[in-house]
Z-matrix of the N, CA and C atoms (Angstrom, degrees):
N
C 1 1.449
C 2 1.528 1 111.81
N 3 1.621 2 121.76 1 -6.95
C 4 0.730 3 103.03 2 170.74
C 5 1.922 4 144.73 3 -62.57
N 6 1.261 5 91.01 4 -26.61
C 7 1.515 6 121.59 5 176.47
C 8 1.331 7 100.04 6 -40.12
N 9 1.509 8 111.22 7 -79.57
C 10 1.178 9 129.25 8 169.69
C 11 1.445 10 128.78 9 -27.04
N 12 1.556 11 126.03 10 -47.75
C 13 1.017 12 143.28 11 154.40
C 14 1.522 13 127.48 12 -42.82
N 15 1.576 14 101.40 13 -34.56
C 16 1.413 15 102.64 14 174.85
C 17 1.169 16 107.68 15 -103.40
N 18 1.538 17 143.01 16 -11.66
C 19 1.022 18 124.91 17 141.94
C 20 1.614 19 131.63 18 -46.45
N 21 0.984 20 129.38 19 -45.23
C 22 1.472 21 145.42 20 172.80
C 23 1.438 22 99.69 21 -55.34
N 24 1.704 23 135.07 22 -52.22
C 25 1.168 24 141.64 23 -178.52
C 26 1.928 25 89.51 24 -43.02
N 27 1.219 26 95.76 25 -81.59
C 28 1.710 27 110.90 26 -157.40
C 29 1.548 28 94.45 27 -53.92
N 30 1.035 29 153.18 28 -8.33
C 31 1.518 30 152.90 29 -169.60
C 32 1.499 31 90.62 30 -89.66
N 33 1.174 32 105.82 31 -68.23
C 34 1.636 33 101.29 32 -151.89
C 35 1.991 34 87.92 33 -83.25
N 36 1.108 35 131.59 34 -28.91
C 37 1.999 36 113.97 35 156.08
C 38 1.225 37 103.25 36 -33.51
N 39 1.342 38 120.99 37 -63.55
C 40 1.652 39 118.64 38 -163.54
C 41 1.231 40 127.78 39 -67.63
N 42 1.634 41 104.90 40 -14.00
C 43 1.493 42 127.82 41 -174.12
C 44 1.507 43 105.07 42 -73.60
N 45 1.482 44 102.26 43 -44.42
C 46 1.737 45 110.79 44 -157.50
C 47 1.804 46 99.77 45 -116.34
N 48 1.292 47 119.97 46 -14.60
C 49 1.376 48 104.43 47 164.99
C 50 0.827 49 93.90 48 -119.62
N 51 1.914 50 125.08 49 113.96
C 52 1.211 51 124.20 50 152.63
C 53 1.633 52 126.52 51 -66.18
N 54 1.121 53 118.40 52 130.87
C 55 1.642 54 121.51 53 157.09
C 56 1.275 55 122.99 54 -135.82
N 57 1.362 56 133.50 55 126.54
C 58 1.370 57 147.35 56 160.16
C 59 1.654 58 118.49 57 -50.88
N 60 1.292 59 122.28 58 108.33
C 61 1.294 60 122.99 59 146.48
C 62 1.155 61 147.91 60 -52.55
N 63 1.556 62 114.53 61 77.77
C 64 1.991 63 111.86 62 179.96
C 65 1.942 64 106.19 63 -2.30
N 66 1.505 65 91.19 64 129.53
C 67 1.848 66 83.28 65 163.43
C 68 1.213 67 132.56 66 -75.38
N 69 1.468 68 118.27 67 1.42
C 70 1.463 69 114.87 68 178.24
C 71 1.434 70 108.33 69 -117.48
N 72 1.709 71 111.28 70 31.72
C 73 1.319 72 121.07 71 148.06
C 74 1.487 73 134.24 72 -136.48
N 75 1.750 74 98.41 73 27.75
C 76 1.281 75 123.45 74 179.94
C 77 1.238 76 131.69 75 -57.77
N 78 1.587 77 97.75 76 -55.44
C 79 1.863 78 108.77 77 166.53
C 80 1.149 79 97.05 78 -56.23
N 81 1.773 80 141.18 79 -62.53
C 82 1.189 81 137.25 80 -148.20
C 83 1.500 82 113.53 81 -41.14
N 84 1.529 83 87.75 82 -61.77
C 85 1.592 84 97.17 83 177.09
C 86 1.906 85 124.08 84 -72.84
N 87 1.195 86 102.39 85 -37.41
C 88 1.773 87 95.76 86 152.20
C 89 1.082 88 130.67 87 -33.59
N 90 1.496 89 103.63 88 -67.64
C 91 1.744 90 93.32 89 175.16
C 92 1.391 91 125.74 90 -66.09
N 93 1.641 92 119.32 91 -27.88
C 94 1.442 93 123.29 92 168.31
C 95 1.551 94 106.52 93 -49.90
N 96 0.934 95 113.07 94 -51.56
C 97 1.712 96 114.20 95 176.91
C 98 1.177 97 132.57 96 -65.89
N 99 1.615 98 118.12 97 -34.76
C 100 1.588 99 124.02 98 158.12
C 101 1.932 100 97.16 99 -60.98
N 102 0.960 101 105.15 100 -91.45
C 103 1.786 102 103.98 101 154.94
C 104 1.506 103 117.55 102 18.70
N 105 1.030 104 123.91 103 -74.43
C 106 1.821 105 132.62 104 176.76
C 107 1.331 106 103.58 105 -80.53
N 108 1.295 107 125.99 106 -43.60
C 109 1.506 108 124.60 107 -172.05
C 110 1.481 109 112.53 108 -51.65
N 111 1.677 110 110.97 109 -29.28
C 112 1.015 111 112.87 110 -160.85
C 113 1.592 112 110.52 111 -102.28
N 114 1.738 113 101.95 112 -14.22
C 115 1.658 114 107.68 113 166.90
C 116 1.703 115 111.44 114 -77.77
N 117 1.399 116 104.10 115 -12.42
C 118 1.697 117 120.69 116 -166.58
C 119 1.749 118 95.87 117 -75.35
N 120 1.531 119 104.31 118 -57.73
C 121 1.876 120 104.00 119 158.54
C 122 0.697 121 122.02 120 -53.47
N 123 1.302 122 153.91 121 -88.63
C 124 1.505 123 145.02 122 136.12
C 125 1.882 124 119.34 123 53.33
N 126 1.789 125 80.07 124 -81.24
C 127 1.274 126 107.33 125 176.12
C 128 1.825 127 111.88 126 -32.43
N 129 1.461 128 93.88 127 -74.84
C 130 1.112 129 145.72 128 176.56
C 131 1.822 130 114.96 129 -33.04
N 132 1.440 131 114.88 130 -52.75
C 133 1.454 132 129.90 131 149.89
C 134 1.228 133 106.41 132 -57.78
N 135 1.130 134 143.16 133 -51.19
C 136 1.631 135 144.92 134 -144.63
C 137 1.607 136 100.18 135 -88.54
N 138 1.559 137 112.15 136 -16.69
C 139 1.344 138 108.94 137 -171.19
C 140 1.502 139 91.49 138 -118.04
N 141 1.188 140 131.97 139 14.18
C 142 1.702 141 134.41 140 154.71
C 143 1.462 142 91.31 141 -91.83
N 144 1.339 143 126.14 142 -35.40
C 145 1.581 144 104.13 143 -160.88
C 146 1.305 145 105.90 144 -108.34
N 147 1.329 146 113.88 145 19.69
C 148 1.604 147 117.78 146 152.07
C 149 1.852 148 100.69 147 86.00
N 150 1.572 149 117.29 148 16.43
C 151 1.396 150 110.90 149 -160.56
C 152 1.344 151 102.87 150 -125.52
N 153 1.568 152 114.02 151 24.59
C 154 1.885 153 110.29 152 -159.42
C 155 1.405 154 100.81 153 -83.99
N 156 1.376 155 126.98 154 126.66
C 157 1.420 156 117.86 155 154.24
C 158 1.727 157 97.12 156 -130.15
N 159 1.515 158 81.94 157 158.97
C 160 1.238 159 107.29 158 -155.36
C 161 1.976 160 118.82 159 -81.32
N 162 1.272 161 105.54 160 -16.44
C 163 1.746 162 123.89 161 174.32
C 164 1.728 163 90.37 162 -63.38
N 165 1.580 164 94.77 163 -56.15
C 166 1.866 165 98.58 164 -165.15
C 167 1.325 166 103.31 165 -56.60
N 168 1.145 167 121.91 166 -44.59
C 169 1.513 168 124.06 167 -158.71
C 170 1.937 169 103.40 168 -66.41
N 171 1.431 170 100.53 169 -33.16
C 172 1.425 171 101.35 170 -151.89
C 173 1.559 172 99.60 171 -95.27
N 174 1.430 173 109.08 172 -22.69
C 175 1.491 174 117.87 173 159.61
C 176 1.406 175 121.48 174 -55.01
N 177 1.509 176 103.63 175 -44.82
C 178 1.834 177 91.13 176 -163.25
C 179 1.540 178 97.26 177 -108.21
N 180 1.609 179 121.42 178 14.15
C 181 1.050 180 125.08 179 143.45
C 182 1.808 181 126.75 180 -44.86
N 183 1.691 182 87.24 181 -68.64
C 184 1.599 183 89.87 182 179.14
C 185 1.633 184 123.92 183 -104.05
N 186 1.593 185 88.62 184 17.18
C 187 1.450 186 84.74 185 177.34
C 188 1.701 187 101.18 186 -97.67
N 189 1.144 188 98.34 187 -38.41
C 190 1.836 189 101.03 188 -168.10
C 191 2.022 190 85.86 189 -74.13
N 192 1.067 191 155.86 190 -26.34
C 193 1.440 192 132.66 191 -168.81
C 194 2.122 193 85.09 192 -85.31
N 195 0.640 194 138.20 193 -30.99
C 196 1.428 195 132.30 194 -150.01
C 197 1.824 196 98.89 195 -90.46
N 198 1.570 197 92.30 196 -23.91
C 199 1.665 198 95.48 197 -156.83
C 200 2.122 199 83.43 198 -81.55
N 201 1.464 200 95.39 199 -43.11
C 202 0.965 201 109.60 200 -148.62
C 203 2.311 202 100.85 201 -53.60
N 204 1.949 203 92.03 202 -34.79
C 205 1.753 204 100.23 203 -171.24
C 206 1.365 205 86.89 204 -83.04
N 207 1.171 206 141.62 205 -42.31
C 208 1.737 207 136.09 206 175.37
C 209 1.498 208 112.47 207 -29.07
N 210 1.592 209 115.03 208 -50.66
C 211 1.588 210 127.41 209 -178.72
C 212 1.497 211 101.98 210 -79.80
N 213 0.979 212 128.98 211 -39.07
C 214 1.491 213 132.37 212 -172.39
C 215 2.219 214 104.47 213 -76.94
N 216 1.127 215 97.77 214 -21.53
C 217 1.566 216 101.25 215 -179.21
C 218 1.817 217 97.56 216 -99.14
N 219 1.194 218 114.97 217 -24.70
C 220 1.643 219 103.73 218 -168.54
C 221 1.548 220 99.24 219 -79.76
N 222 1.805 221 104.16 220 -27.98
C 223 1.520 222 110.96 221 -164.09
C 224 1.841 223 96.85 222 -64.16
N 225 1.091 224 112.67 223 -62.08
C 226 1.769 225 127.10 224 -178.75
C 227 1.658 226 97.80 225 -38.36
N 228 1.381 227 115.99 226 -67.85
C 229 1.435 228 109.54 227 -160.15
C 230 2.176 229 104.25 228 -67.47
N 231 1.135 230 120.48 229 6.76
C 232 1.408 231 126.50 230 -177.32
C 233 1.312 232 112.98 231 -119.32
N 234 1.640 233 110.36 232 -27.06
C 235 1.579 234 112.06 233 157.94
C 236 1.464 235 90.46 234 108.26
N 237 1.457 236 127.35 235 17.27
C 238 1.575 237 112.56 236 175.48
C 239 0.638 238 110.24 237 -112.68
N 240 1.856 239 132.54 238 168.78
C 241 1.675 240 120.54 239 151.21
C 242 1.462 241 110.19 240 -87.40
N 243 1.770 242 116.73 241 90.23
C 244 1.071 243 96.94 242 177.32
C 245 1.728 244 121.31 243 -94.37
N 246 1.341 245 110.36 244 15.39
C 247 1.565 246 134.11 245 -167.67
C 248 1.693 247 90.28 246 -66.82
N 249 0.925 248 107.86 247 -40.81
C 250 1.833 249 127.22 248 -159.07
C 251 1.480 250 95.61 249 -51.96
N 252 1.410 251 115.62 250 -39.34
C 253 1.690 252 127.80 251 164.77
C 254 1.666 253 112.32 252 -25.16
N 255 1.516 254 77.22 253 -67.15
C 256 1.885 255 108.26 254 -166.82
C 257 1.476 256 105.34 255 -71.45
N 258 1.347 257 101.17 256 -28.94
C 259 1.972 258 90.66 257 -173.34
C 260 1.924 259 101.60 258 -75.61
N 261 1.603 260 113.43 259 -42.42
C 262 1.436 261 114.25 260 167.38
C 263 1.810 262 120.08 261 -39.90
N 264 1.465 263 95.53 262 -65.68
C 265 1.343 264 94.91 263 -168.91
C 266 1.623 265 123.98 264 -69.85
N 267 1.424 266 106.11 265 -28.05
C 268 1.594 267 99.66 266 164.05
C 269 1.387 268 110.60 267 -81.14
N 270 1.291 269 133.70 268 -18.14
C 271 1.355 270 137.08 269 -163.63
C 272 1.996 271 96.30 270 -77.34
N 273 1.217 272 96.62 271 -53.95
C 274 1.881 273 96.93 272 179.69
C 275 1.402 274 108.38 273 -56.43
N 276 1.286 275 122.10 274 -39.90
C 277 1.937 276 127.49 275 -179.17
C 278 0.759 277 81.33 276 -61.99
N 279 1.531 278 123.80 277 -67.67
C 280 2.188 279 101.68 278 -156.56
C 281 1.312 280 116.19 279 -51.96
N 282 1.268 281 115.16 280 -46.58
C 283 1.623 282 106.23 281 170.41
C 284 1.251 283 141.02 282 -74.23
N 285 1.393 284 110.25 283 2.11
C 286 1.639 285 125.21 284 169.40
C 287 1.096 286 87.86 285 -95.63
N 288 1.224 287 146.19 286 -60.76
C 289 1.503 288 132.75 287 -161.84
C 290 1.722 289 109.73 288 -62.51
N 291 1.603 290 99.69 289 -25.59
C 292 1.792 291 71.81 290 -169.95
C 293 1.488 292 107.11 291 -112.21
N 294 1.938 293 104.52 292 27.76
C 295 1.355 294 111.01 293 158.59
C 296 1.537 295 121.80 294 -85.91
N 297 1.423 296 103.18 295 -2.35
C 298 1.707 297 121.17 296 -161.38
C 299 1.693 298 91.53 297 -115.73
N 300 1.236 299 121.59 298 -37.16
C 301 1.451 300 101.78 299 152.43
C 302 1.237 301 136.67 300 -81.80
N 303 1.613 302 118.52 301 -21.21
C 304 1.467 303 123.12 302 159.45
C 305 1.434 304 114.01 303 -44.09
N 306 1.742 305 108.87 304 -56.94
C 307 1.539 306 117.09 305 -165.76
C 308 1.546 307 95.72 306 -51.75
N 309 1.367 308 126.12 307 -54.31
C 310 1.883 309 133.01 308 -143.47
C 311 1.461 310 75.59 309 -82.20
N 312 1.538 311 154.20 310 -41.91
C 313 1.535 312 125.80 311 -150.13
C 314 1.805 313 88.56 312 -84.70
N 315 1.242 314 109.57 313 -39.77
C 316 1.686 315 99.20 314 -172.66
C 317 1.540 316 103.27 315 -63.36
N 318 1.222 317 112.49 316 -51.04
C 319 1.727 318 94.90 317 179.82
C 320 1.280 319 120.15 318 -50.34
N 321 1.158 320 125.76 319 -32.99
C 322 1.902 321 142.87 320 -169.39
C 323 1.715 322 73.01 321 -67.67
N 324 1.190 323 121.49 322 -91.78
C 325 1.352 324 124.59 323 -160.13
C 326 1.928 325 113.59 324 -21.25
N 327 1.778 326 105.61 325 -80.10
C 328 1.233 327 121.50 326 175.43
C 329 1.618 328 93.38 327 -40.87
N 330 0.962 329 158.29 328 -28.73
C 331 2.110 330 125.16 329 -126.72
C 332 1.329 331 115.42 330 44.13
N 333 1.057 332 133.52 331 25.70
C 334 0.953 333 147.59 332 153.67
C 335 1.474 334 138.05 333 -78.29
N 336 1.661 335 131.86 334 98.56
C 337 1.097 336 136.82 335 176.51
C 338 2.011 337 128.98 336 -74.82
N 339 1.270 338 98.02 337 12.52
C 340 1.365 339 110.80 338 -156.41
C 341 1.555 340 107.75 339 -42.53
N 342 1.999 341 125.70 340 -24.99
C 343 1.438 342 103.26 341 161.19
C 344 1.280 343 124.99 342 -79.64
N 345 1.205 344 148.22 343 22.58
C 346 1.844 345 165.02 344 147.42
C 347 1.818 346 95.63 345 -74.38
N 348 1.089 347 104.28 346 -61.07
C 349 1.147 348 98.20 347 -175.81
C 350 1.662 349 143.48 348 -73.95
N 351 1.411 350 98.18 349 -7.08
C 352 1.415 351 129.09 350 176.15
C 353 1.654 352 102.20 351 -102.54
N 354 1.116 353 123.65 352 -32.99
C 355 1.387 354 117.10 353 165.01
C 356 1.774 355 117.35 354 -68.23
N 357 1.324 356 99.81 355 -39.83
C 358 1.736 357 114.72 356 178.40
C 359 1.817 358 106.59 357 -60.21
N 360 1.103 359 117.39 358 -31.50
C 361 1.052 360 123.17 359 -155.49
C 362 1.866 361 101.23 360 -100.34
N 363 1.067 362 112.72 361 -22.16
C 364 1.260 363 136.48 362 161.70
C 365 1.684 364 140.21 363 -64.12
N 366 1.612 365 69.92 364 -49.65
C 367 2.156 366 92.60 365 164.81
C 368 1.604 367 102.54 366 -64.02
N 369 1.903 368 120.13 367 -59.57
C 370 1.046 369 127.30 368 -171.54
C 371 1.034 370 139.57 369 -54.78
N 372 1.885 371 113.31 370 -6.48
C 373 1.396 372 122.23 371 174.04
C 374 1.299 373 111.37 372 -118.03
């Protein structure tokens, strides 16, 4: 839960200290932010599946937002959009990840274990 927690931190920072981003460092920071959002899911799965540690988390935190404005600054100075990479590939994690937390909150909800049981059922054939 920690993940989560620091998301909520930086939400309500951004809420109550406003600051404006120069426009010709907009993408930069976009993709840094899709970028973490998507280590923030991540996080977030890893601590449903009982496997969160915290080096990993904080690694591909700032490595994937840094890697992510690194590609987005090489793309500008070469004349491509090669960010468009980075917006895909974290953009699909975010949505696998927060189909794997969708699935676990509906099961929590129902009593329902249906990913145990879709894995069980999986082993058996």
């Amino acid at each position: 839960m920690i993940p989560l927690f620091g998301l909520i931190i930086g939400i309500l920072i951004g809420i109550f200290i406003p600051y404006s981003i120069p426009e010709q460092y907009s993408s930069y920071v976009a993709v840094a932010i899709l970028a973490a959002l998507d280590s923030v899911f991540g996080g977030i799965v890893s601590t449903i599946q009982k496997k969160f540690d915290m080096g990993i988390f904080l690694s591909g935190f700032f490595g994937n937002a840094l890697l992510a404005a690194a590609l987005t600054y090489i793309g500008d100075k070469l004349g491509i959009q090669i960010y468009f990479a980075a917006i895909f590939a974290f953009g699909n994690r975010l949505f696998l990840n927060f189909a794997v937390i969708r699935r676990f909150l509906l099961n929590k909800l129902t009593k329902k274990d249906n990913i145990k049981d879709n894995m069980m059922e999986t082993k058996e054939a």
